[in-house]
C-alpha positions as CSV (number, residue, x, y, z in Angstrom):
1,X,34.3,-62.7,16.3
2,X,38.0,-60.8,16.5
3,X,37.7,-57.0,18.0
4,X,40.5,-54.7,17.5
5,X,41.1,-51.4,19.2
6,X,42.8,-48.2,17.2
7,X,44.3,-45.6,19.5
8,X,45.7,-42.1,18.3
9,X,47.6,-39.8,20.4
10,X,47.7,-36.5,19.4
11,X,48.9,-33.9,21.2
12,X,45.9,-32.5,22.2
13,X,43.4,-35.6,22.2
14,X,43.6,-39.6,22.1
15,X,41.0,-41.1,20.3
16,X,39.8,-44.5,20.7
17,X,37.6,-46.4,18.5
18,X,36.5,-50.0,18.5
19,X,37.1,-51.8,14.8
20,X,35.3,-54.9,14.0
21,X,37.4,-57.9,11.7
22,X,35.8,-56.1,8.2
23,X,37.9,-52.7,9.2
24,X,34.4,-51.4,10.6
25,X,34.5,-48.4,13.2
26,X,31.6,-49.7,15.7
27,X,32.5,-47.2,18.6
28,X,34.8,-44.3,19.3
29,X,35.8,-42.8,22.2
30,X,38.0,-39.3,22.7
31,X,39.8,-38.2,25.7
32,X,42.0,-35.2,26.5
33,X,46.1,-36.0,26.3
34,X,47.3,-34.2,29.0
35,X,50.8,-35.5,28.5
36,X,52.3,-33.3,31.2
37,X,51.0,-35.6,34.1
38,X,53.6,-37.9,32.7
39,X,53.7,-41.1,30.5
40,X,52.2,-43.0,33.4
41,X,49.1,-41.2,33.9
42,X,48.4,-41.3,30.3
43,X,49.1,-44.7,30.2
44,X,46.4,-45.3,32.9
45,X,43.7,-43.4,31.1
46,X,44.1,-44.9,27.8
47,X,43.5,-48.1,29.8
48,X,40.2,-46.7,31.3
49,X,39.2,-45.4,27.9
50,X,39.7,-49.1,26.5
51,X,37.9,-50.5,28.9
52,X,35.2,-48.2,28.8
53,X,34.8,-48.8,25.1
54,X,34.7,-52.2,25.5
55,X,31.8,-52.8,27.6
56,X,29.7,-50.7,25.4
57,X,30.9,-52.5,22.5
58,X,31.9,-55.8,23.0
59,X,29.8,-56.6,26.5
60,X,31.8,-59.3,27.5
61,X,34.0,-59.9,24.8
62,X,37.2,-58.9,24.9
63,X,40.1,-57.0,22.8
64,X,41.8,-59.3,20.3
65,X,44.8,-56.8,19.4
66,X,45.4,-53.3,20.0
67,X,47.1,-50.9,17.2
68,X,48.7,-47.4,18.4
69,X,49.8,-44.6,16.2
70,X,51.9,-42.2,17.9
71,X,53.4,-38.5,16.6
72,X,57.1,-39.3,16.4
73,X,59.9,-42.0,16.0
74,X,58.8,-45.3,16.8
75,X,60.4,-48.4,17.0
76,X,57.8,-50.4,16.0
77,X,59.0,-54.0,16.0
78,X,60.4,-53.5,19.9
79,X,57.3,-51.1,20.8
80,X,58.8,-48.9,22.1
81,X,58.4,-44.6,21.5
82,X,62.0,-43.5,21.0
83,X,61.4,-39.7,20.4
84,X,57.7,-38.0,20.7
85,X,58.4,-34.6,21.4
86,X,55.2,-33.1,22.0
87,X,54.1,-36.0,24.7
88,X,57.6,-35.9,26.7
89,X,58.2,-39.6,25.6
90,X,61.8,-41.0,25.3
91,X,62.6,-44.7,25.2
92,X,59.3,-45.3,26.3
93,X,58.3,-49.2,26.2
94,X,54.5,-48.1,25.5
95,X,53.5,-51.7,23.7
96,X,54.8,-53.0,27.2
97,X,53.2,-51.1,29.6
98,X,49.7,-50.8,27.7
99,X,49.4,-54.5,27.2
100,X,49.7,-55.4,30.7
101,X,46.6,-53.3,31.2
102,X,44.3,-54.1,28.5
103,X,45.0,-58.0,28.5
104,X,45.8,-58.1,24.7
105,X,49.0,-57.5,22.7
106,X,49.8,-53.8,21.6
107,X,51.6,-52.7,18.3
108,X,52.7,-49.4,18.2
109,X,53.4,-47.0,15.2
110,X,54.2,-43.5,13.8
111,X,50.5,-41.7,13.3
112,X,50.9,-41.1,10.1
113,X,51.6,-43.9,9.1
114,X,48.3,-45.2,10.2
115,X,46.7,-42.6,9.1
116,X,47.7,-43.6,5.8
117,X,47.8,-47.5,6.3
118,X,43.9,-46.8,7.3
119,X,43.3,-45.1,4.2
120,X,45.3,-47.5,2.2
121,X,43.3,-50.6,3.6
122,X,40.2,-49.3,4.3
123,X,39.7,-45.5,2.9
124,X,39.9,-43.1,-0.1
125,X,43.0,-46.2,-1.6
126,X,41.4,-49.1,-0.5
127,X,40.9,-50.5,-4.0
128,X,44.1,-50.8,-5.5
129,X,47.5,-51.7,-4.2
130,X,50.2,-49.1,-4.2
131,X,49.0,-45.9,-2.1
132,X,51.1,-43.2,-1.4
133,X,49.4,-41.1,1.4
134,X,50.3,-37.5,2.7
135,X,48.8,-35.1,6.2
136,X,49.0,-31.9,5.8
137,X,48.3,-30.4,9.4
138,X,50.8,-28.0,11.7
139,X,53.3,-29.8,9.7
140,X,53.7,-32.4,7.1
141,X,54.8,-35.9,6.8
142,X,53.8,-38.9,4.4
143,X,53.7,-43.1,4.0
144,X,54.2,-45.5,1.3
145,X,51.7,-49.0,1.7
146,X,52.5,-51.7,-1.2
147,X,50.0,-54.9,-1.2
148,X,48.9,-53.6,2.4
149,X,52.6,-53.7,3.9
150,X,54.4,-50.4,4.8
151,X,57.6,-49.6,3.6
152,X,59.8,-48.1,6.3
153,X,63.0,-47.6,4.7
154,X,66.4,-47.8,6.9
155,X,66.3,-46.9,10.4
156,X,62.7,-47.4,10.0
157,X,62.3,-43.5,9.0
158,X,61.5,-43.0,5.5
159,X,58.4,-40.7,4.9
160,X,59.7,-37.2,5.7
161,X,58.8,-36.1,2.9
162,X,58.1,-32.8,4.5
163,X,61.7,-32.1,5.0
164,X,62.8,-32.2,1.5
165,X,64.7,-28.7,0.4
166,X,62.4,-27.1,-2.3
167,X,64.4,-23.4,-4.0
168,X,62.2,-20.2,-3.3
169,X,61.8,-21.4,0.0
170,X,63.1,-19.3,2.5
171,X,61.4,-20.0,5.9
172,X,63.5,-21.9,8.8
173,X,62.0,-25.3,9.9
174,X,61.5,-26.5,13.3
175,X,63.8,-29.4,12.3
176,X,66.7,-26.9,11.7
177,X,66.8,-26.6,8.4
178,X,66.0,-24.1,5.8
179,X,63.7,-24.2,3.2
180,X,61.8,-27.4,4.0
181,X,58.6,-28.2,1.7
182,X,56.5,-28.2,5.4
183,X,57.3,-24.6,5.5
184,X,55.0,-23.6,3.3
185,X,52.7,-27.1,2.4
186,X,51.5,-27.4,5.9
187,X,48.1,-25.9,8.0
188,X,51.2,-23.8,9.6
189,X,52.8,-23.5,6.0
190,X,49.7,-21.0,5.0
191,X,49.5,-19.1,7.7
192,X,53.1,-18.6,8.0
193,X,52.7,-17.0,4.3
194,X,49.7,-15.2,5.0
195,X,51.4,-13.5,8.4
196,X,54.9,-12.3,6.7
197,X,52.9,-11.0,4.1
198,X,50.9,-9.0,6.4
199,X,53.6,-7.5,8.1
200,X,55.5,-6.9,4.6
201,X,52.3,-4.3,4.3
202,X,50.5,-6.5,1.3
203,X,47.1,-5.3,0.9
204,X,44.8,-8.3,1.6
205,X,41.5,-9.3,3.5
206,X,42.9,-11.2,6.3
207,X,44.5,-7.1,7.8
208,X,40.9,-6.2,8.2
209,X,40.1,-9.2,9.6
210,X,43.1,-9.9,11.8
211,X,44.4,-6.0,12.2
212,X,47.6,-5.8,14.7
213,X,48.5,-8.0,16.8
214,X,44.9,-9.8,16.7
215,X,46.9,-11.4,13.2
216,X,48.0,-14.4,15.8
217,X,44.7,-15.9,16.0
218,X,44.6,-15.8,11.9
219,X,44.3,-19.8,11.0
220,X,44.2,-21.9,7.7
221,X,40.6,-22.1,7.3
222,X,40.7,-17.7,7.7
223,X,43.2,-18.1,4.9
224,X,40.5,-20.5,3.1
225,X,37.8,-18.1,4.0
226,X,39.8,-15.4,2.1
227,X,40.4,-17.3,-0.9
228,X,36.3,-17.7,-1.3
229,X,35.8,-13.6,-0.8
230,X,38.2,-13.0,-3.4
231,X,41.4,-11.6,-1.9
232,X,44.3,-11.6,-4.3
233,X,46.6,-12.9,-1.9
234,X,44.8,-15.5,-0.3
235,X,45.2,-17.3,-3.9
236,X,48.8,-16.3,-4.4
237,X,49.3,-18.1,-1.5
238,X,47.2,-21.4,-2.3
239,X,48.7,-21.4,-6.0
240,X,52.4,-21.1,-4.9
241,X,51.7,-23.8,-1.7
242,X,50.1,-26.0,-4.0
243,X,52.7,-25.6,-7.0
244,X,55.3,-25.9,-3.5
245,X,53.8,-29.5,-2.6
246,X,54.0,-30.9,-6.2
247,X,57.4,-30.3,-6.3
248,X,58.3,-32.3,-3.5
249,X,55.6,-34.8,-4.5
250,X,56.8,-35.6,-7.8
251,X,60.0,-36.6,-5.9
252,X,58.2,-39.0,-4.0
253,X,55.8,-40.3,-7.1
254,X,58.7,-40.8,-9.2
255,X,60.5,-42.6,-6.8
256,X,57.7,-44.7,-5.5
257,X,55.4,-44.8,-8.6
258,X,52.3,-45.2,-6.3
259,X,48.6,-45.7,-8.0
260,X,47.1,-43.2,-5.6
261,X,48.2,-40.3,-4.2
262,X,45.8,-39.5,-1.2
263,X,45.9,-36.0,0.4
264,X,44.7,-35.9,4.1
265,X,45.3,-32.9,7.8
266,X,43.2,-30.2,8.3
267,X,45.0,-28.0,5.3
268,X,43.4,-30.5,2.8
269,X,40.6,-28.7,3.2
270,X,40.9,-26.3,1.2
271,X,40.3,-29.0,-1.6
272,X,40.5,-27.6,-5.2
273,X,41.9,-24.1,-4.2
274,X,44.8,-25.9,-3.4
275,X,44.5,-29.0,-5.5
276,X,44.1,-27.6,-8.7
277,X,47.5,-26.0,-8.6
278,X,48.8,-29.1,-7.0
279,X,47.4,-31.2,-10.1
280,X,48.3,-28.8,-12.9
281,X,52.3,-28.5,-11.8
282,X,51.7,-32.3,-11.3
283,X,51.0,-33.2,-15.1
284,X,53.8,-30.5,-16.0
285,X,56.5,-32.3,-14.4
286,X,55.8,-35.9,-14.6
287,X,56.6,-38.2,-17.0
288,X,53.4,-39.3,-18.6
289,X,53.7,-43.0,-17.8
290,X,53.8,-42.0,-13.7
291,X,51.2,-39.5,-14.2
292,X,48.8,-41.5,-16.6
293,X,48.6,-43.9,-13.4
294,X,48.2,-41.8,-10.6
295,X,45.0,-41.4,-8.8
296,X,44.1,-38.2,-6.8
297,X,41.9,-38.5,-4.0
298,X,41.5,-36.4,-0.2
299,X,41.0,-38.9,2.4
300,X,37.5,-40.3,2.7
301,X,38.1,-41.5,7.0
302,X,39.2,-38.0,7.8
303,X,40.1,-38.2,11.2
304,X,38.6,-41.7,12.0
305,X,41.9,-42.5,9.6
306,X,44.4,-43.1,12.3
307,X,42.0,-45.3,14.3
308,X,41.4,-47.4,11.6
309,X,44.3,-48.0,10.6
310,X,45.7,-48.7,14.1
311,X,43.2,-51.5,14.3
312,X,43.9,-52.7,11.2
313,X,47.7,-52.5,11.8
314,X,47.4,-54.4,15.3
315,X,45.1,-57.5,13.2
316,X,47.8,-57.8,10.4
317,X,50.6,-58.0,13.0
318,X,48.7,-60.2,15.6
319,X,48.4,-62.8,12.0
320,X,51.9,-62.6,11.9
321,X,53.0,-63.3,15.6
């Protein structure tokens, strides 16, 4: 029977898990990144980790493919990490230098677009055929999957959606620009609204909590948190990010015209107190026959996602090769 191994590299962690030919998870392992003992060293102990996983999986079986999602731009035909900021990787040949060590051919890939193919093939979209998935974490990006391919667009980078301009937004991105939608839409997005606030004086929940300077350890979930005691601007804040992300999603739907929208990163879990805003400025603005369509769900692999869909990525291209 074909084994597949998923990798994602995160900044902080790498998470191995062991996929069987069904798109079962039958083992996971996690290690810590540690990017800044160079490209070589994590190389190394991604190898171990396989390895590792393998003999308490497999026994004596060994890898069929290997699927890695990476944070950044990919080139994923030559495999080969152009630009990953947070891991120190340029024009690294990744695919190259993994498969030597593993003994089995490597396909590498943006993150979230695995995140999203995993969902798409084997999560919250796995039962019909045009998914259109979105992370919401420190910032926000999203992937189109049609009949289980992924669309890449030209230059292979289509899918920032986080980066479209939305008016009222004021807040400088990391990209350079002004007024992106990941601003706001983003685990970052609510705490950056929640913090200027705050120092604008606004009387909230989160200044007792977080008085001072103690207001830099204020996170999404203490924005969450503040939403479920009541505070009036702990929902301003989740009803304008919400109303935020529909606008740059109804770009993206209309465009696309997927059949499910799925919503996954650590902000989506604030569910319904940011949903339901989401939803409601959704049916305002779309044209009935996209919206009549369109299924809503929050992933259902969580962070398992990115494994899966790595593995599952890494048995559609081995097919092909």
């Amino acid at each position: 029977m074909a084994h597949y191994l998923g990798i994602d590299i995160g900044g902080t962690n790498i998470v191995c898990g062991a996929v069987d030919e069904a798109g079962r998870l039958i083992g996971m392992r996690k290690l810590a990144t540690e990017a800044d003992r160079g490209s070589a060293d994590v190389v190394s102990r991604i190898a171990a980790a396989a390895e590792q996983l393998r003999r308490e999986t497999l026994g004596e079986g060994r890898w069929t493919a290997v699927g890695i999602g990476v944070p950044g731009f990919v080139d994923h035909e030559r495999g080969v990490v152009e630009l990953a900021v947070n891991l120190g990787w340029r024009g690294f040949p990744l695919a190259e230098e993994l498969a030597g060590r593993i003994g089995a051919p490597v396909y590498i890939n943006n993150d979230v677009r695995m995140y999203v193919y995993g969902e798409a093939m084997a999560g919250a979209g796995k039962d019909v055929s045009h998914v259109y998935g979105i992370t919401l974490g420190t910032g926000m990006a999203g992937a189109l999957v049609q009949e289980g391919e992924l669309f890449y667009g030209g230059g292979g980078i289509a899918g920032e959606i986080g980066h479209i301009p939305v008016p009222g937004i004021s807040f400088r991105c990391n990209c350079g620009l002004t007024g992106c939608l990941e601003t706001v839409a983003s685990a970052n997005g609510l705490v950056r609204q929640a913090r200027q606030a705050m120092e604008q004086g606004r009387q909230t929940v989160l200044a007792d909590w977080f008085p001072g300077e103690e207001a830099g350890r204020l996170t999404a979930a203490d924005v969450t948190r503040a939403w479920d005691a009541g505070d009036a601007l702990a929902h301003e804040i989740m009803d304008r990010t919400g109303r935020a992300l529909a606008l740059g999603l109804t770009a993206a739907i209309t465009l696309y015209s997927p059949q499910m929208l799925v919503i996954g990163g650590g902000a989506a879990r604030a569910g319904e107190r940011l949903l339901a805003p989401m939803r409601e400025e959704l049916q305002r603005r779309l044209l009935p026959a996209y919206w009549n369509q369109l299924g809503i769900r929050t992933a259902a692999l969580l962070e398992e996602a990115g494994v899966v869909g790595s593995a599952i990525y890494a048995k559609r291209s081995a097919e092909r090769s």
